[in-house]
N, C-alpha and C positions, 0 to 999 in steps of 0.2 A: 248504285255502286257497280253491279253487272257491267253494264252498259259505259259505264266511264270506261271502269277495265279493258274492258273489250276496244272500244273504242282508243284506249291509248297504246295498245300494244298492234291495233291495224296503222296507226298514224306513225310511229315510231318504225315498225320493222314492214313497213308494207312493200318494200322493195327487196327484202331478205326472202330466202330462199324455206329458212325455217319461222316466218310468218305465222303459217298454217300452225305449225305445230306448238307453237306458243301460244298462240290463241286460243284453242284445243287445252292447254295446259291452263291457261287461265281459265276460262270457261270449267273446265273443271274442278279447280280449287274453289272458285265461287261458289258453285253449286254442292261440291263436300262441305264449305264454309256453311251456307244456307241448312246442308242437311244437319250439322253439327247445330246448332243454333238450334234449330230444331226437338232433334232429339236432347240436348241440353233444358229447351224450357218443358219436351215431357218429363223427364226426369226430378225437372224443380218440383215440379207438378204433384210429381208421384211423390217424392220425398217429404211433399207440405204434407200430404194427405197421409204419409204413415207418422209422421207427426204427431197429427191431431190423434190418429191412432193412442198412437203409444200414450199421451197425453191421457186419453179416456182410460186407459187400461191399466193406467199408474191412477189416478183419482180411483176407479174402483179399487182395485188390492188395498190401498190406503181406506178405503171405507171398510171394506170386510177387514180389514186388520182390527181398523178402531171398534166396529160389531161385535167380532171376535173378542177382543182383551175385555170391554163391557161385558159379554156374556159371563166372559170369567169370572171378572170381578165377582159378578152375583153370584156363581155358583160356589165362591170362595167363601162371602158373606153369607151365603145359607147354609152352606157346609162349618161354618163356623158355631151360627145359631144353634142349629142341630147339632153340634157337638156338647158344645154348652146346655140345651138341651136336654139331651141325653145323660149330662155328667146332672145333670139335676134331674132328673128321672130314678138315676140309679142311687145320687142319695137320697131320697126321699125312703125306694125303697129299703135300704138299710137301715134307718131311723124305725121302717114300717119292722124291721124285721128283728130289729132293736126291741123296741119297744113289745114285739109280741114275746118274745123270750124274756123280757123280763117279766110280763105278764106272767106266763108260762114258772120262770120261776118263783113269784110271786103267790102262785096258785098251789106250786108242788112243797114252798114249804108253809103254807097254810094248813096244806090237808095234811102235813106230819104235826101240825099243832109246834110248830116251833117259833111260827109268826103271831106275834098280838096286834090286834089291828088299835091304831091309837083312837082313844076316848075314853 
């Protein structure tokens, strides 16, 4: 394509005086064409590759996301157990503590003789 160029602007104005400086002027634009072209396919280039970037770096966040909300879950679900748990821990011990105070009063009005034990 150079070379047509060039070639059609010596055949056309080669008796012209500004010749030279069209030629000069195309030869130029060719070669700014070529360097555009250029710099355009590094730029696709670079553009693919922060692509795939970005691609990879979106797949991760999305796994530590999904990681993340999982761990929760569990800690929600043990957090829960353990509540539960605990709410059954703490009645047990009040039945325990039930239970010894009746004991206890069971005991205190036996030894006033106010209790007859049945048989």
């Amino acid at each position: 394509m150079h070379s047509r160029l060039e070639l059609c602007f010596e055949i056309k104005y080669s008796n012209d005086r500004g010749a030279k400086k069209l030629q000069h002027a195309a030869t130029a634009c060719v070669s700014f064409s070529a360097y555009d072209h250029e710099k355009e396919h590094q730029w696709r280039q670079l553009e693919r590759k922060l692509r795939v970037q970005i691609a990879q770096l979106e797949a991760a966040v999305k796994s530590d996301v999904a990681e993340k909300d999982q761990v929760l879950g569990k800690m929600a679900d043990e957090r829960g157990k353990w509540s539960s748990q605990e709410r059954q821990f703490w009645l047990f011990e009040i039945v325990v503590m039930l239970l010894s105070c009746q004991q206890y009063v069971d005991l205190q009005i036996m030894s006033r003789g106010r209790w007859k034990s049945p048989g």
